[in-house]
C-alpha positions in Angstrom: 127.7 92.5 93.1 128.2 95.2 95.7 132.3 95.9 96.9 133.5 97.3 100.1 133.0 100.7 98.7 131.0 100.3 95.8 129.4 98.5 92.8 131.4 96.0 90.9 131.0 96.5 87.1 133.4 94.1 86.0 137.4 93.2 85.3 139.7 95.9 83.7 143.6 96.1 82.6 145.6 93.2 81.7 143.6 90.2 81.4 140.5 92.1 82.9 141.5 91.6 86.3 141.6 94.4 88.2 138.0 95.2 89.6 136.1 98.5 88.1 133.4 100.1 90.2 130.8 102.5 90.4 131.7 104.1 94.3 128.2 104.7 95.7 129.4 107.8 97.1 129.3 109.3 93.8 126.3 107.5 92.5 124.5 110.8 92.0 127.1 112.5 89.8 125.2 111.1 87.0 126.3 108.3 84.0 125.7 107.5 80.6 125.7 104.4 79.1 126.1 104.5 75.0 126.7 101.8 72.5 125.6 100.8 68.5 122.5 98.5 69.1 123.5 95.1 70.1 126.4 95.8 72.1 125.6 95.1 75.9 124.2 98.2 76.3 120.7 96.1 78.1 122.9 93.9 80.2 124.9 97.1 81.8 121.3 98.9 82.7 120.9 95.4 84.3 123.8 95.0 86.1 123.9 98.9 87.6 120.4 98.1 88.4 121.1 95.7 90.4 123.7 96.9 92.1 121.8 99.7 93.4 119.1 97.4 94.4 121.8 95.4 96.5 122.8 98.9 98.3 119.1 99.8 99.6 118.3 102.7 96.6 115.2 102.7 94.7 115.2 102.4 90.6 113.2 103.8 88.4 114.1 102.2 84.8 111.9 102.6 81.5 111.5 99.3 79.5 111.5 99.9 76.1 111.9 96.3 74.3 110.3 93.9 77.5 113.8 92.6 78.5 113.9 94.6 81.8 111.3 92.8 83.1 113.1 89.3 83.5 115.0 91.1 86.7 111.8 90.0 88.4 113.0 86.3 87.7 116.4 84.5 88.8 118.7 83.6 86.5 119.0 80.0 85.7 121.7 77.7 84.6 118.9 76.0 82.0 119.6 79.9 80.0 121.2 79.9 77.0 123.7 82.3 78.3 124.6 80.6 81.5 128.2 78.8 79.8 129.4 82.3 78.2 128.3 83.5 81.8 130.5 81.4 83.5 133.6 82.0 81.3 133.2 85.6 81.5 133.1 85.3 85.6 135.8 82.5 85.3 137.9 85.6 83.5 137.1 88.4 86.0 137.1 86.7 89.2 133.5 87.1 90.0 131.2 84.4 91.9 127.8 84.8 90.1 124.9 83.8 92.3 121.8 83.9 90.6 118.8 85.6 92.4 115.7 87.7 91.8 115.4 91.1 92.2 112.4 93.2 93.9 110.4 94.9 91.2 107.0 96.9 90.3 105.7 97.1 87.3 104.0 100.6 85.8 102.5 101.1 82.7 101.0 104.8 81.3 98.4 102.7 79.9 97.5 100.4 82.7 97.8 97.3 80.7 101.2 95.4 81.4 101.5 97.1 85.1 100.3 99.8 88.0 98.6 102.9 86.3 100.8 105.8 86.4 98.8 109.3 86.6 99.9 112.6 87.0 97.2 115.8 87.2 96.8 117.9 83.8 98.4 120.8 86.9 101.4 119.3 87.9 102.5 118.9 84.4 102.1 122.0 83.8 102.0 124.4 80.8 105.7 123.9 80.2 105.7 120.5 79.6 101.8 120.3 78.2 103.1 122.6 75.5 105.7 120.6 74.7 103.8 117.6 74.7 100.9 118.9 72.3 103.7 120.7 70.3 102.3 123.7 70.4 103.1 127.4 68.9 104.0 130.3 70.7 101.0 131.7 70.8 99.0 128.8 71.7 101.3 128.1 74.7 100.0 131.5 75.9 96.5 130.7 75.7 97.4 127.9 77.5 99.6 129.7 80.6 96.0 131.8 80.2 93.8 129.0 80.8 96.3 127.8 83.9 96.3 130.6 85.4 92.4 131.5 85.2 91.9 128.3 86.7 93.8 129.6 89.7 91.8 132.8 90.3 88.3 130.7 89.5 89.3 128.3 91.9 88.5 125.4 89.3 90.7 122.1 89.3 92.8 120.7 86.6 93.1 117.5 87.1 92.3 115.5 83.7 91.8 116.0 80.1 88.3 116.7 80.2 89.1 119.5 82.4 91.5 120.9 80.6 89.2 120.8 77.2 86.2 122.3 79.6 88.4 125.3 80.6 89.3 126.1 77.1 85.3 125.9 76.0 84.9 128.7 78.9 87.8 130.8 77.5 86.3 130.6 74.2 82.9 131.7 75.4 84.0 134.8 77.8 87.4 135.4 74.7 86.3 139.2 74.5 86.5 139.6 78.8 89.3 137.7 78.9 91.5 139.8 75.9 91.4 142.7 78.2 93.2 141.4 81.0 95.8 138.7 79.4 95.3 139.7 76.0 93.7 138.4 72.8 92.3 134.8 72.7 91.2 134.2 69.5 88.5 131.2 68.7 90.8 129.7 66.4 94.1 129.2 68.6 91.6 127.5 71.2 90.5 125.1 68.7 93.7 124.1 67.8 94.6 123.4 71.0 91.4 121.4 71.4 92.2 119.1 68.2 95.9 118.8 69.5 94.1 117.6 73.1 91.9 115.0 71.1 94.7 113.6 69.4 96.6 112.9 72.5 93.6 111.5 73.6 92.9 109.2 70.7 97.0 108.1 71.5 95.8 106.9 75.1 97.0 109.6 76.9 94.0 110.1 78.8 94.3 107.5 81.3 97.8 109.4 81.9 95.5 112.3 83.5 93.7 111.8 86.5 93.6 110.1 90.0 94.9 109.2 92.2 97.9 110.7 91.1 101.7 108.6 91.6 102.9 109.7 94.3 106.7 109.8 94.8 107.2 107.7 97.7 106.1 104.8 96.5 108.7 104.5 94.2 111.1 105.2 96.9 110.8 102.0 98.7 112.8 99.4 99.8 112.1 95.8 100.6 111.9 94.1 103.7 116.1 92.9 103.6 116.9 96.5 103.0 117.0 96.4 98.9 116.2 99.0 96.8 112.9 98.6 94.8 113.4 98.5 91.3 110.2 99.9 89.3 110.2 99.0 85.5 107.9 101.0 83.7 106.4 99.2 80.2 107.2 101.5 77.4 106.9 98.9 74.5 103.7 100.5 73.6 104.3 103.8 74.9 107.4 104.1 72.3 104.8 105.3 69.8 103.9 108.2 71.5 107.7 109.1 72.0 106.6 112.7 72.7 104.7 111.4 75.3 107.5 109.2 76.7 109.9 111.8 76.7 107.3 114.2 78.4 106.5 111.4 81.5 110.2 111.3 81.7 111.1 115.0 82.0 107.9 115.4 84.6 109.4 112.5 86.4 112.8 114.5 87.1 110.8 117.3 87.8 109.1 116.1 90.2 111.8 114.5 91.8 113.7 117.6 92.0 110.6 120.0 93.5 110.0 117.6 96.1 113.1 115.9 97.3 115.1 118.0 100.3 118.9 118.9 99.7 120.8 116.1 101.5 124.1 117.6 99.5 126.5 114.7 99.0 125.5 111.4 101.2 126.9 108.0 100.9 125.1 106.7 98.5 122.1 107.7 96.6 118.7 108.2 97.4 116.9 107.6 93.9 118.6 106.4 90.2 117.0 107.0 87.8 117.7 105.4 83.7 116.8 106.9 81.0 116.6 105.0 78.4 116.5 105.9 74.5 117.9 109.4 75.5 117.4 110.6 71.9 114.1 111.5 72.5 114.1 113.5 74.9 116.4 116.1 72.5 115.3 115.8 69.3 113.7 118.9 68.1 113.4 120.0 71.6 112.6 123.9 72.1 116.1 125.9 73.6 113.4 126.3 77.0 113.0 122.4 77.3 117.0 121.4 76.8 118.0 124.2 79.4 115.1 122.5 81.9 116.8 119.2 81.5 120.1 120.8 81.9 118.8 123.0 84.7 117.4 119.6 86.5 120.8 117.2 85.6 122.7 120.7 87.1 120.6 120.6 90.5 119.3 117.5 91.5 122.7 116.0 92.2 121.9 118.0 95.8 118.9 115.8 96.2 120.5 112.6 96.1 119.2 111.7 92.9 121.5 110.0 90.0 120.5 110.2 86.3 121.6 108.1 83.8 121.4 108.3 80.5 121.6 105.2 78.0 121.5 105.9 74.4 123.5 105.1 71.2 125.7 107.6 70.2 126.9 110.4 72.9 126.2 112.8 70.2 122.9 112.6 71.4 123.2 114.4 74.5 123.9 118.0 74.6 127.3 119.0 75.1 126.0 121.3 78.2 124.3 118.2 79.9 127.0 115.5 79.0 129.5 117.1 80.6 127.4 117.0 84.0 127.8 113.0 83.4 130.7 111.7 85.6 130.4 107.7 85.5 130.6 106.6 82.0 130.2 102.8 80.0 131.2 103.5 76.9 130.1 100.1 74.6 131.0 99.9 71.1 130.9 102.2 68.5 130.8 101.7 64.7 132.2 104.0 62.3 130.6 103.4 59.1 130.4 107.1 57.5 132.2 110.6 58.0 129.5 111.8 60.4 130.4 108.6 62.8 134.3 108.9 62.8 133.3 112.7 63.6 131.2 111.0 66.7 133.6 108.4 67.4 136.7 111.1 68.1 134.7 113.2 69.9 133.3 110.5 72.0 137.1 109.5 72.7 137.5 113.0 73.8 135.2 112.6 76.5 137.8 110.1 78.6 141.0 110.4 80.6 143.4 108.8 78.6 145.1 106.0 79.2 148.9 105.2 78.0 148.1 101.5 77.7 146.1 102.2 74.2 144.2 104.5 72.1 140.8 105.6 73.5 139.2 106.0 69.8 140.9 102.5 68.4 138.9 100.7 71.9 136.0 102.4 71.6 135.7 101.1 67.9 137.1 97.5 68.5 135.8 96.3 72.2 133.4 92.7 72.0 129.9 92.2 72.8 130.0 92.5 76.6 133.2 94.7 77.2 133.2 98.5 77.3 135.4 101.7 77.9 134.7 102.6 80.9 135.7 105.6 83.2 134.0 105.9 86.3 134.3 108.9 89.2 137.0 108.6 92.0 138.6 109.9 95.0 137.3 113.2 95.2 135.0 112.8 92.2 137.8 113.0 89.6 137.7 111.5 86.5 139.4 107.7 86.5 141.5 106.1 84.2 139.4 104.9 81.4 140.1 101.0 80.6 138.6 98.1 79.1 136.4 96.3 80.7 134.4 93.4 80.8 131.1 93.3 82.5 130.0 91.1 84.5 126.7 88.6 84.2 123.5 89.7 85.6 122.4 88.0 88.5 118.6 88.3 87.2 117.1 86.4 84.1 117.7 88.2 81.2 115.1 89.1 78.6 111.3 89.2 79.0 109.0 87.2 81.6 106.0 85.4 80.5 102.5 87.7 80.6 101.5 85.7 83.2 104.2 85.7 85.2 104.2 89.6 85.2 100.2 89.6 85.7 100.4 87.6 89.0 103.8 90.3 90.1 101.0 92.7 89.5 98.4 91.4 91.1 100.6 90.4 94.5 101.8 93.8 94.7 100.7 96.0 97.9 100.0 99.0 95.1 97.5 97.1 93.0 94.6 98.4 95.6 96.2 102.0 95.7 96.3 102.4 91.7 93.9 100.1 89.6 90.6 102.1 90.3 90.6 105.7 89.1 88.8 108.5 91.0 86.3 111.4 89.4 86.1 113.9 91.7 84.3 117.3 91.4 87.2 119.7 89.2 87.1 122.2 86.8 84.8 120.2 84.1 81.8 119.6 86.7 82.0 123.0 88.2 81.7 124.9 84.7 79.0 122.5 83.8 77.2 122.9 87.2 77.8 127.1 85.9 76.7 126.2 82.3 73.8 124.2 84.2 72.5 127.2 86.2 73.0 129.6 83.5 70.6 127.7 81.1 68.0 127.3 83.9 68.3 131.0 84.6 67.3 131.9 81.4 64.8 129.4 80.6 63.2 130.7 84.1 63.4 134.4 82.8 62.0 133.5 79.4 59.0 131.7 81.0 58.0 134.9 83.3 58.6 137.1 80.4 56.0 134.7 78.5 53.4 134.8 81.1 53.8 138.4 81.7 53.0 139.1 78.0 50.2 137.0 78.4 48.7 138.9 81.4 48.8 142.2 79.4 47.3 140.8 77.3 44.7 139.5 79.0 44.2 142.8 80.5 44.1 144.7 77.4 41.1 142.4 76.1 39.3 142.9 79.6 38.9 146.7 79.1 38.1 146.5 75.4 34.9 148.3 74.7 32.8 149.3 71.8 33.9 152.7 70.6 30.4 153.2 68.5 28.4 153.2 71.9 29.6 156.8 72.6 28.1 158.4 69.3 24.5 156.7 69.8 21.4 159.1 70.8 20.3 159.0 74.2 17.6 156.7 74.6 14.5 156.2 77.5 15.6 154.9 80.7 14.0 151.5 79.2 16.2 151.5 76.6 19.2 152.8 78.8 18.8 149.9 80.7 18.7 148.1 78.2 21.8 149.4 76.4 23.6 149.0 79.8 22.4 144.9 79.5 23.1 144.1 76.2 27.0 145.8 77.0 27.4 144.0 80.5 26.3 140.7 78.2 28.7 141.5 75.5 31.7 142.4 78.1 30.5 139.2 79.9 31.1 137.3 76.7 34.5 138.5 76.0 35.9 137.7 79.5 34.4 134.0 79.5 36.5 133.6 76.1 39.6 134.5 78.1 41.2 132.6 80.9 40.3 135.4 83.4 36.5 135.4 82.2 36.7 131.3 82.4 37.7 131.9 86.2 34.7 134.4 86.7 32.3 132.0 85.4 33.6 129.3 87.6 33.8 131.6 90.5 29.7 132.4 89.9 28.9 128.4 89.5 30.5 127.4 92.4 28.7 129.7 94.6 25.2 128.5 93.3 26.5 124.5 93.5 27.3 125.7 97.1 24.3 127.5 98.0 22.0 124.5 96.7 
């Protein structure tokens, strides 16, 4: 598995015997490994995977059909494959010893392994936009509503969040227009329905706590391997925007929070990224010169990236030339546009006198390659044809329960299962909203009940206006003129709730004095 100096890949030149490796040193110049569908491509992941393992550095690997996940299993001599095995290490020289390797299982969707969250603020408006496909000027609403949840001091850490600060925009859009420009009600309901249908797609359990933190990725086992962390992407391949999204914020991460080590001797992180395709097609110019930025820069860190995909043509020119080790399986050349892809993909190697690069490239087996990897002083080697050796690990899937019980014996299930609420952006607004509503339900009650006191007042001091234009009268009838309008005042009041007071002011001092 593991050489003096590097990882063995398999047996090249004459008769495959002379050994081809991957030198560890140079691990973190990045790879690619491309090949038509059914070629070997699966096994190669498997057996570079390994090899890292074997040399103490961490693995982070997407599993797009389920047949990653048999690593976690030993091979077996009861496998179909274990005769054509043994012939091809017969043919190379190589003792295969069948073992299991250390893995963790992730899924975005919690289902087939350890949930993997991020916060709706480490992605970022780069990558959200992207993600929800959005326009120009809905991507500035939302580097808006980013970076007024900085000055409000208001947390973005889920969905709901996220949908709460764009509610708040749309309610204050006139403020806010005069400092970041306009928001109109329309672009923040757009970006709403594009947030519910990534939401209806699952990715809501994406966003939240606790969030994955890198470092438990980064471990190694007890006997100094490399853990190998598989994440489940069967399902998530039907959100490929959202796969390629994860991805991209993976490297990201890894590249914002990893020191410079500049070249060590061997890696500290590789990371396989399957289905490359997707990560390019129809990808904004911003996006593509992120991933090149991040293929450019991360090498410092100690982190290798490897991309496995079909056709080379499938990478951009700009990053493919940042990729040093290369496994080239076979390529079929069915129409114009694939003998295009074919040369060019032959262009790509250091020639080798023994044969013609293209003629290989089109003819090798199921299980051989073209293969050039990085040498003494990280040139280019000799590219040859070579075949690769058997995985120590089971290859394809595991049975569900075999990958529940992983799950459930792993030291992260207690770290990751439960998700955590705590007090962001949505419950502050809504504690605001909250306040605000009983503010003005508070005003519009003492508004009420001071209307009602003038108005109470205003009947107390009615009079009769005819009283003034009467003759004077005897003092007899004076008093009793004075009577009958005390009576008649008396009456009014007891009708309201001041006069209902006076009456039971009056009756409670006779009750008292008896």
């Amino acid at each position: 598995m593991l050489t003096e100096s590097g990882i063995f890949v398999g047996g090249g030149g004459e008769g495959h015997t002379v050994p081809q490796e991957l030198l560890l040193k140079y691990g973190n110049r990045h790879g690619l490994i491309a090949g038509a569908t059914g070629t070997g491509k699966t096994i190669t992941l498997q057996v570079l995977a390994e090899g890292f393992s074997a040399a103490g550095v961490p693995v982070f690997m997407a599993d797009v059909k389920g047949d990653l996940a048999g690593m976690a299993r030993a091979g077996s001599e009861a496998g179909k494959l274990h005769e054509p095995f043994m012939k091809r290490c017969a043919t190379i020289g190589y003792d295969l010893k069948y073992q299991a390797m250390p893995v963790t299982f992730w899924d975005l969707f919690g289902e087939l392994g350890h949930p993997v969250r991020t916060t709706v603020t480490e992605m970022g408006p780069l990558l959200l936009s992207r993600l929800l496909d959005l326009t120009e000027p809905q991507e500035g609403v939302l580097n808006i509503a980013f970076r007024l949840a900085d000055e409000e001091g208001l947390a973005l850490l889920d969905l709901k969040d996220l949908q709460a600060m764009l509610v708040w925009i749309g309610q204050n859009a006139a403020e806010i227009g005069l400092r970041y420009g306009n928001v109109s009600p329309a672009t923040v309901g757009a970006i709403q329905r594009q947030l519910l249908v990534l939401e209806n797609q699952g990715a809501a359990r994406f966003f939240g706590e606790p969030a994955l933190e890198l470092a438990d990725m980064m471990r190694t086992t007890q006997d100094g391997r490399g853990m190998i962390n598989v994440l489940a992407a069967e399902k998530l391949m039907a959100s490929p925007r959202l796969y390629a999204t994860f991805l991209l914020w993976l490297l990201s991460e890894l590249f914002e929070n990893l020191p410079e080590v500049g070249d060590p001797d061997r890696p500290k992180f590789v990371f396989f990224f399957d289905e490359a395709h997707l990560l390019f097609d129809d990808a904004p110019k911003a996006l593509t010169d992120k991933v090149e930025q991040v293929a450019r820069l991360i090498r410092s860190k100690g982190v290798g990236v490897y991309f496995i995909t079909q056709n080379p043509a499938d990478v951009p020119d700009d990053i493919l030339g940042q990729l040093g080790n290369r496994v080239q399986h076979a390529l079929r050349a069915f129409t114009a546009k694939d003998q295009q892809d074919l040369k060019r993909a032959a262009q790509n190697y250091r020639p080798n006198p023994a044969f013609d690069t293209e003629t290989a490239i089109k003819e090798v087996g199921v299980g051989e390659a073209v293969t050039s990897f990085l040498e003494a002083k990280g040139a280019p080697g000799m590219v040859q044809k070579t075949l690769v050796r058997p995985p120590a690990s089971q290859v394809g899937p595991i049975t569900p329960e075999e990958r529940r019980a992983i799950v459930a014996n792993s030291p992260l299930s207690l770290k990751y299962e439960r998700p955590v609420d705590r007090e962001s952006a949505f419950e502050k607004l809504q504690a605001r909203a909250d306040a605000a509503a009983t503010e003005a339900a508070r005003a519009e009650t003492e508004a009420e009940r001071r209307k009602a006191d003038e108005q109470e007042l205003r009947n107390a001091r009615r009079y009769d206006a005819d009283s003034r234009s009467t003759p004077r009268r005897s003092s007899g009838s004076r008093s009793d003129g004075i009577a009958e309008t005390f009576g008649k005042s008396l009456a009014r009041q007891i009708g309201s709730k001041a006069g209902q007071a006076i009456v039971r002011g009056i009756l409670g001092s006779l009750f008292r004095s008896r």
